[in-house]
C-alpha positions in Angstrom: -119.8 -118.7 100.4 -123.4 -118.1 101.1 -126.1 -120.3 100.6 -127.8 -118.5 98.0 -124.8 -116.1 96.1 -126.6 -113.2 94.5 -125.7 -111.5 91.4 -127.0 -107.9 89.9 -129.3 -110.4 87.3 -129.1 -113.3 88.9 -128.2 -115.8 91.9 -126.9 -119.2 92.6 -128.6 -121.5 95.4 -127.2 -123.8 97.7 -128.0 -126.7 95.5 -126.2 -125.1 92.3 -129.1 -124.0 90.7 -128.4 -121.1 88.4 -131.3 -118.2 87.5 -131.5 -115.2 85.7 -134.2 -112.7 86.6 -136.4 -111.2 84.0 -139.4 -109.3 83.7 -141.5 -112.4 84.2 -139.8 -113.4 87.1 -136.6 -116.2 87.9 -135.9 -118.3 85.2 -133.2 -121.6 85.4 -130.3 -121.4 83.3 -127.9 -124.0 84.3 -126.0 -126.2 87.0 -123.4 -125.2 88.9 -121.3 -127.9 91.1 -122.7 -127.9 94.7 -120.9 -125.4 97.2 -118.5 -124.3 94.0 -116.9 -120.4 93.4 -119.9 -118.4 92.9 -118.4 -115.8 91.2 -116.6 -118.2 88.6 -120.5 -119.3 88.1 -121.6 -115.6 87.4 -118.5 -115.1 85.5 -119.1 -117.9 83.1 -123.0 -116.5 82.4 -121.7 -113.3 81.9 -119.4 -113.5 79.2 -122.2 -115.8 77.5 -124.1 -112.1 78.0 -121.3 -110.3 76.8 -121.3 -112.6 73.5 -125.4 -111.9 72.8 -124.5 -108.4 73.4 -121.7 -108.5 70.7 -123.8 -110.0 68.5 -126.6 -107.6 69.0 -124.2 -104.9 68.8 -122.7 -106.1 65.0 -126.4 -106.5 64.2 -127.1 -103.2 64.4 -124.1 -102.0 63.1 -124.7 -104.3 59.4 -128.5 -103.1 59.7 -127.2 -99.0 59.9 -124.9 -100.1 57.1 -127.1 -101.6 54.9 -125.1 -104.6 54.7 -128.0 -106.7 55.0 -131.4 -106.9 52.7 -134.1 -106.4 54.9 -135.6 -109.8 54.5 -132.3 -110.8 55.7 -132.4 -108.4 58.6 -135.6 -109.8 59.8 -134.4 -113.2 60.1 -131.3 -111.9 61.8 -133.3 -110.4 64.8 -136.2 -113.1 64.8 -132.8 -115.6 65.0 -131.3 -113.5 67.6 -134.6 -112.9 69.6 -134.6 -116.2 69.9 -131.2 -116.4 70.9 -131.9 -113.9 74.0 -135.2 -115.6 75.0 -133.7 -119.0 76.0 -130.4 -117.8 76.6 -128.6 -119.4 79.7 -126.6 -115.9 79.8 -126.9 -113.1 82.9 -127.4 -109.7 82.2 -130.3 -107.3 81.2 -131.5 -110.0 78.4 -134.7 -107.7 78.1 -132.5 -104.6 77.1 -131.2 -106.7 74.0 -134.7 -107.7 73.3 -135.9 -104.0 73.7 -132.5 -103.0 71.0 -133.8 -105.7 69.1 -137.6 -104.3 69.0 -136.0 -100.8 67.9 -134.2 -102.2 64.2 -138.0 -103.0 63.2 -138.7 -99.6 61.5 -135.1 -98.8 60.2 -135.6 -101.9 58.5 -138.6 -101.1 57.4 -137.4 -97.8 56.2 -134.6 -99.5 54.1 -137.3 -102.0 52.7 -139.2 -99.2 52.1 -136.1 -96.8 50.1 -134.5 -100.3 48.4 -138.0 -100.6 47.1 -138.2 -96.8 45.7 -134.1 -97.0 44.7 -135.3 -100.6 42.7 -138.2 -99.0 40.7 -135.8 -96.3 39.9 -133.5 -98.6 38.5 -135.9 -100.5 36.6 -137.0 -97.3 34.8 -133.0 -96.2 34.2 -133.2 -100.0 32.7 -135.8 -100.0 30.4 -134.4 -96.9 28.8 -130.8 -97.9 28.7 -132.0 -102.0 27.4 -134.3 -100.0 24.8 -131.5 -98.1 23.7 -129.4 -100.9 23.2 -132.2 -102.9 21.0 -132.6 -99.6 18.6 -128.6 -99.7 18.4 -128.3 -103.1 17.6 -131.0 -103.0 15.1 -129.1 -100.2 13.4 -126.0 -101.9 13.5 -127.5 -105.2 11.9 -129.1 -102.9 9.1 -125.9 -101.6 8.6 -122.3 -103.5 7.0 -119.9 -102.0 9.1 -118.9 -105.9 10.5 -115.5 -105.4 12.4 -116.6 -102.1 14.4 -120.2 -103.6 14.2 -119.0 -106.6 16.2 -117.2 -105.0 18.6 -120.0 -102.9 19.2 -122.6 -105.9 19.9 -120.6 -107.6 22.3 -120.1 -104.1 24.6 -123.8 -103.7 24.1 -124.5 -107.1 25.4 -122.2 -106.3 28.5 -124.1 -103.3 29.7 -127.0 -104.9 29.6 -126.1 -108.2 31.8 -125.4 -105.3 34.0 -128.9 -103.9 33.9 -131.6 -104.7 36.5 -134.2 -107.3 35.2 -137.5 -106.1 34.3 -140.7 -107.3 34.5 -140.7 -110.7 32.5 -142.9 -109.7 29.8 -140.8 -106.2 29.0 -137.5 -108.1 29.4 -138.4 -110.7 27.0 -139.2 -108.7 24.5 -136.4 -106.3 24.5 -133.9 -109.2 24.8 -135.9 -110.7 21.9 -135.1 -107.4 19.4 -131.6 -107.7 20.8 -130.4 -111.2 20.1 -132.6 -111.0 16.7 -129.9 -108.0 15.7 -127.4 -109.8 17.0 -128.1 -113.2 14.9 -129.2 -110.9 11.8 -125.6 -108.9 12.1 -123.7 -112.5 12.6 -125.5 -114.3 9.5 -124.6 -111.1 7.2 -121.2 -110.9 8.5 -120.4 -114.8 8.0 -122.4 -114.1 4.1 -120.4 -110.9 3.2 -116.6 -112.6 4.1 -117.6 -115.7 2.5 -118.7 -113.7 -0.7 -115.4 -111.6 -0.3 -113.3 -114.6 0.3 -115.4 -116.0 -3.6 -114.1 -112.7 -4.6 -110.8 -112.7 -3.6 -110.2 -116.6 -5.2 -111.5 -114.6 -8.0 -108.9 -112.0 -8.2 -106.5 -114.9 -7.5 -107.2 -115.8 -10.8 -107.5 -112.4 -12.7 -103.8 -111.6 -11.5 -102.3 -114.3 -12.6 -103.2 -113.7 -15.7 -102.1 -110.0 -16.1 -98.9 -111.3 -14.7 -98.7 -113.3 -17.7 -99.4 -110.2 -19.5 -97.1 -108.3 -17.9 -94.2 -110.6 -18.1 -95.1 -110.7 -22.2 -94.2 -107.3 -23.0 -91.2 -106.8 -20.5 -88.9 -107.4 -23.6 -91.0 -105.0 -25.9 -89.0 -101.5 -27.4 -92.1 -100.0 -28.3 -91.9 -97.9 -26.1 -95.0 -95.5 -26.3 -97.9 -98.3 -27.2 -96.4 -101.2 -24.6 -96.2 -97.9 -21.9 -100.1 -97.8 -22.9 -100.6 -101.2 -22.1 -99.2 -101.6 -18.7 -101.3 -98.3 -17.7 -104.1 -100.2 -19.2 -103.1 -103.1 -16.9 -102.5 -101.6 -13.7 -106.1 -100.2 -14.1 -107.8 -103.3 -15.1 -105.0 -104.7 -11.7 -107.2 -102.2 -9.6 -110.7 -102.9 -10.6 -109.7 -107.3 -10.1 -110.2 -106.2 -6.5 -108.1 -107.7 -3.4 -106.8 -111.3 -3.8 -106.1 -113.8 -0.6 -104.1 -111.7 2.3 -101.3 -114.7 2.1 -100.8 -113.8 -1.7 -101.9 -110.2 -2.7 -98.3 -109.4 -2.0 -96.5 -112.3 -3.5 -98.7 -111.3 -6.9 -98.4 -107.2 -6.4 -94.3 -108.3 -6.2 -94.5 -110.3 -9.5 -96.9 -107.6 -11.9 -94.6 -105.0 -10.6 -91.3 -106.2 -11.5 -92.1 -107.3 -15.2 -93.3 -103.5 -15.1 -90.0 -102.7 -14.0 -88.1 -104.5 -16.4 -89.4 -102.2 -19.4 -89.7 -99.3 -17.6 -85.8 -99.2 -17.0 -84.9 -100.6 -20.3 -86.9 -97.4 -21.5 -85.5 -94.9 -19.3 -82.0 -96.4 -20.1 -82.7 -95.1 -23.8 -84.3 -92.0 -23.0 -81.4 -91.3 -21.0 -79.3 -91.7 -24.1 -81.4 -89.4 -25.8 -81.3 -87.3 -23.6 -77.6 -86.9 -23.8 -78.0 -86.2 -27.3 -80.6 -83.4 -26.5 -78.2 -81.9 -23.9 -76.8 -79.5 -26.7 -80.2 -78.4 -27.6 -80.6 -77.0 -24.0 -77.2 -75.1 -24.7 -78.6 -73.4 -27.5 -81.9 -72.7 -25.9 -80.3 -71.3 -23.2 -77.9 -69.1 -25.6 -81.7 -67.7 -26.7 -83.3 -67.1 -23.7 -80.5 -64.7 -22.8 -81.4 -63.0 -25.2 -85.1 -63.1 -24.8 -84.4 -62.1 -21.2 -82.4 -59.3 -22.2 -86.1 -57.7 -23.6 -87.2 -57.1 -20.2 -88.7 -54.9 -19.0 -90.6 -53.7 -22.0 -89.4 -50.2 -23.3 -90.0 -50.6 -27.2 -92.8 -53.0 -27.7 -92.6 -53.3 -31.5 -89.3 -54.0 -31.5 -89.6 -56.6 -28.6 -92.5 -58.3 -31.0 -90.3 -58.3 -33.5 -86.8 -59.9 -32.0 -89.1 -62.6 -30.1 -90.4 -63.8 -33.3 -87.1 -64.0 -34.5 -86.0 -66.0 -31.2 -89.3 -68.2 -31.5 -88.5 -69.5 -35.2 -84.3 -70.3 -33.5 -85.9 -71.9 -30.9 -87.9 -74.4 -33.1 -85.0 -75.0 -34.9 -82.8 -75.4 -32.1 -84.4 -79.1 -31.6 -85.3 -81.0 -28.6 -84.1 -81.2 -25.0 -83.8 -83.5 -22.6 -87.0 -84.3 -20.5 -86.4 -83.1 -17.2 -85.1 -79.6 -18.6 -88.3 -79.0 -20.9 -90.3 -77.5 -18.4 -87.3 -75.2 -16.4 -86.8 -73.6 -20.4 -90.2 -73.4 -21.7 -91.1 -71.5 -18.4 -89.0 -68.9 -18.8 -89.6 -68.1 -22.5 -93.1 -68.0 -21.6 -92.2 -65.5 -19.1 -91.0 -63.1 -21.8 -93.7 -63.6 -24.0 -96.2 -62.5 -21.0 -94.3 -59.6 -20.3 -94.9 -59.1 -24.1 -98.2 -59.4 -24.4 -98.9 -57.9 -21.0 -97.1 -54.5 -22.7 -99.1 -54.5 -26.0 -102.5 -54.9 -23.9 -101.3 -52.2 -21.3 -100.7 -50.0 -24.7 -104.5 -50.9 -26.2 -106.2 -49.9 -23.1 -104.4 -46.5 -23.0 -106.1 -46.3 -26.7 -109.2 -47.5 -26.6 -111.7 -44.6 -27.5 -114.5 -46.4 -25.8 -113.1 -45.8 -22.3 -111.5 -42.7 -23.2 -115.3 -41.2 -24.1 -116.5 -42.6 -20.9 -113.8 -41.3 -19.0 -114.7 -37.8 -21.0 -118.5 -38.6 -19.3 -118.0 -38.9 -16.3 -115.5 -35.9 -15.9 -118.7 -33.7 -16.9 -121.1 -35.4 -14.9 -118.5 -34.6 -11.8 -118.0 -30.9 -12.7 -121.5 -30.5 -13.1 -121.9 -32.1 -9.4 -119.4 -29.9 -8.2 -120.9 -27.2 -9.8 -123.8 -27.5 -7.8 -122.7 -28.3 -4.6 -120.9 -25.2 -4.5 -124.3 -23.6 -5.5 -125.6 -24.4 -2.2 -122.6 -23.7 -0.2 -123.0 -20.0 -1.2 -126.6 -20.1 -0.6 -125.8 -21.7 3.3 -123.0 -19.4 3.5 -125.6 -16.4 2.9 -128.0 -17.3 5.5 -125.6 -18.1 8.1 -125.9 -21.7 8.3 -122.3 -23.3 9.4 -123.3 -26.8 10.1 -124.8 -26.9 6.6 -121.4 -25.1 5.0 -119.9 -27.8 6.8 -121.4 -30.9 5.6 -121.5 -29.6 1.9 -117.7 -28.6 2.0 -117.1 -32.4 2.8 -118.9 -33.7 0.2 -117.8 -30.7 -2.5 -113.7 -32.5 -1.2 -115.3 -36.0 -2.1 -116.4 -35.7 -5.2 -113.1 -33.4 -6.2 -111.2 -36.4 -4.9 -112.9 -38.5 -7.9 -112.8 -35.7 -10.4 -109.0 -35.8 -9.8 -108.8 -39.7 -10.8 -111.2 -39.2 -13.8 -108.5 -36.5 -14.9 -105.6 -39.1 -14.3 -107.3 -41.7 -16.0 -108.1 -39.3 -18.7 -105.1 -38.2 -19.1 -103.7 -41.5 -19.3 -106.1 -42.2 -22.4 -104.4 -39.6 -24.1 
């Protein structure tokens, strides 16, 4: 090879010297064994280029991307700068330093738009962290302590993920926050250890109607020990809740010494009832008859056969419970329809609306009298349109002549 290889950035002497030329001139970069492969020499420098030129290249690349902060990015190019300026590398080491030069104002610009995009974020934070101290004070003035809770601890997770604002602000907001917070957990730890005084307390009150309860379960008097045990399940009710791990147990016990007189009385009743059961036959036999009434053609003599089936029906007795209400509806029904006829037959009398009906058949001649007036007198100076409008409103107030009439004649 030559004495003194050449390169497109650099050249190799005789004595194994290796430069790189810059802008300021030749500059040494490394050693090269005496009378060696020039080329492997240049190779070796230029693929330390190639590596400051990657890294350059990725530089920019995060920088575009925003992947760094900008006080990052400036200590990325100041590093690589320095990188460049000593490097023992061959290739155009001033055109990284130049695409180094150029990342100042995009860096700038993001400083500059992080800086704008940060104050905007503060200000979305100091609404949001001011909302969440006004909710939190509502919830600790409140009781609602399960939904309250939950509440508290979603508030406190949106604001970790607020942006911190100036220490003075964020002090004091987070002060009115954790104050609710502490408030709402003291009240909550007060009202369940007040409920859980209460509940021992109810403990105690329910065991003792039990012992009430389980007193009368033998009693046959049926009507005033029935009172009793409605009196008990009220007082049962306003005791309150007692411990979860016995409310049941005691609900189990009250109720079944309930139980036991209950269906010793319905056991009699249903023997009554039995008994009763021929009563319903008879009743029955009468409402056929009743029935028979309907509809309504002779309305004195219907008044008189129902009073005749009401005194039977009194003296037919008793029937059983659930058949009380199915009979006494439908003798009720016929009595209605009796009523209902003898009313229908005093309105038809009443000389009161008879006279008024007798009114205000006048009153509508009279009106029709005069319409019909003036329809002569429009007829005789030609004017149709007002013939017309008076013709309609001489057929209205026939219309309610011929209902007075009706109703009049339904007086009568």
């Amino acid at each position: 090879m030559s004495s003194t290889p050449d390169h497109p950035w650099g050249r190799l002497d005789a004595e194994g010297n290796v430069y790189v030329r810059t802008a300021d001139g030749e500059r040494l970069i490394g050693q090269w064994a005496a009378g060696g492969d020039a080329q492997e020499a240049f190779a070796l420098y230029e693929r330390r280029f190639a590596g400051l030129e990657g890294e350059v290249n990725l530089l920019e690349q995060r920088i575009a991307a925003g992947a760094l902060s900008p006080d990052d990015a400036v200590k990325a190019v100041a590093k690589a700068r320095e990188s460049i300026t000593d490097a023992a590398a061959m290739g155009d080491l001033a055109a990284l330093l130049t695409r180094l030069e150029a990342l100042a104002p995009g860096i700038e610009k993001q400083r500059e738009e992080r800086k704008v995009a940060k104050q905007a974020k503060q200000a979305e934070a100091l609404v949001a962290k001011q909302r969440i101290a006004d909710a939190a004070e509502k919830i600790a003035a409140g009781r609602d302590w399960k939904s309250g809770s939950d509440r508290l601890r979603e508030l406190l997770e949106e604001w970790k993920a607020l942006a911190r604002l100036d220490k003075a602000t964020d002090d004091e907001l987070w002060h009115r926050f954790s104050a609710a917070r502490t408030a709402h957990t003291r009240q909550r730890k007060a009202h369940f250890a007040e409920q859980s005084t209460l509940r021992d307390a109810a403990k105690v009150t329910k065991e003792k109607l039990i012992a009430e309860a389980e007193a009368l379960q033998t009693s046959t008097e049926w009507g005033p020990t029935a009172g009793k045990y409605r009196d008990l399940m009220d007082r049962w009710k306003q005791a309150g809740s007692a411990p979860r791990n016995v409310e049941d147990k005691l609900w189990k016990r009250f109720r079944a010494a309930q139980d036991v007189f209950f269906a010793a009385r319905e056991a009699v009743n249903a023997e009554i009832d039995a008994e009763y059961a021929v009563n319903a036959e008879a009743k029955e036999k009468l409402l056929v008859e009743a029935e028979a009434l309907l509809p309504i053609t002779d309305l004195p003599a219907a008044r008189r056969a129902m009073n005749d089936i009401a005194d039977r029906w009194e003296a037919a007795g008793k029937v059983p419970r659930d058949r009380i209400k199915e009979l006494e509806g439908r003798l009720r029904t016929v009595e209605q329809a009796v009523r209902e006829a003898g009313d229908q037959v005093w309105k038809k009398s009443d000389p009161e609306k008879s006279a008024r009906a007798d009114d205000m058949i006048g009153k509508l001649q009279r009106a029709i009298d005069e319409v019909a007036a003036k329809i002569s007198a429009a007829e005789a100076k030609g004017d149709d349109r007002r013939v017309k409008d008076l013709q309609a409103d001489l057929a209205s107030k026939q219309a309610f002549l011929d209902m007075a009439q009706k109703a009049q004649a339904d007086f009568s």
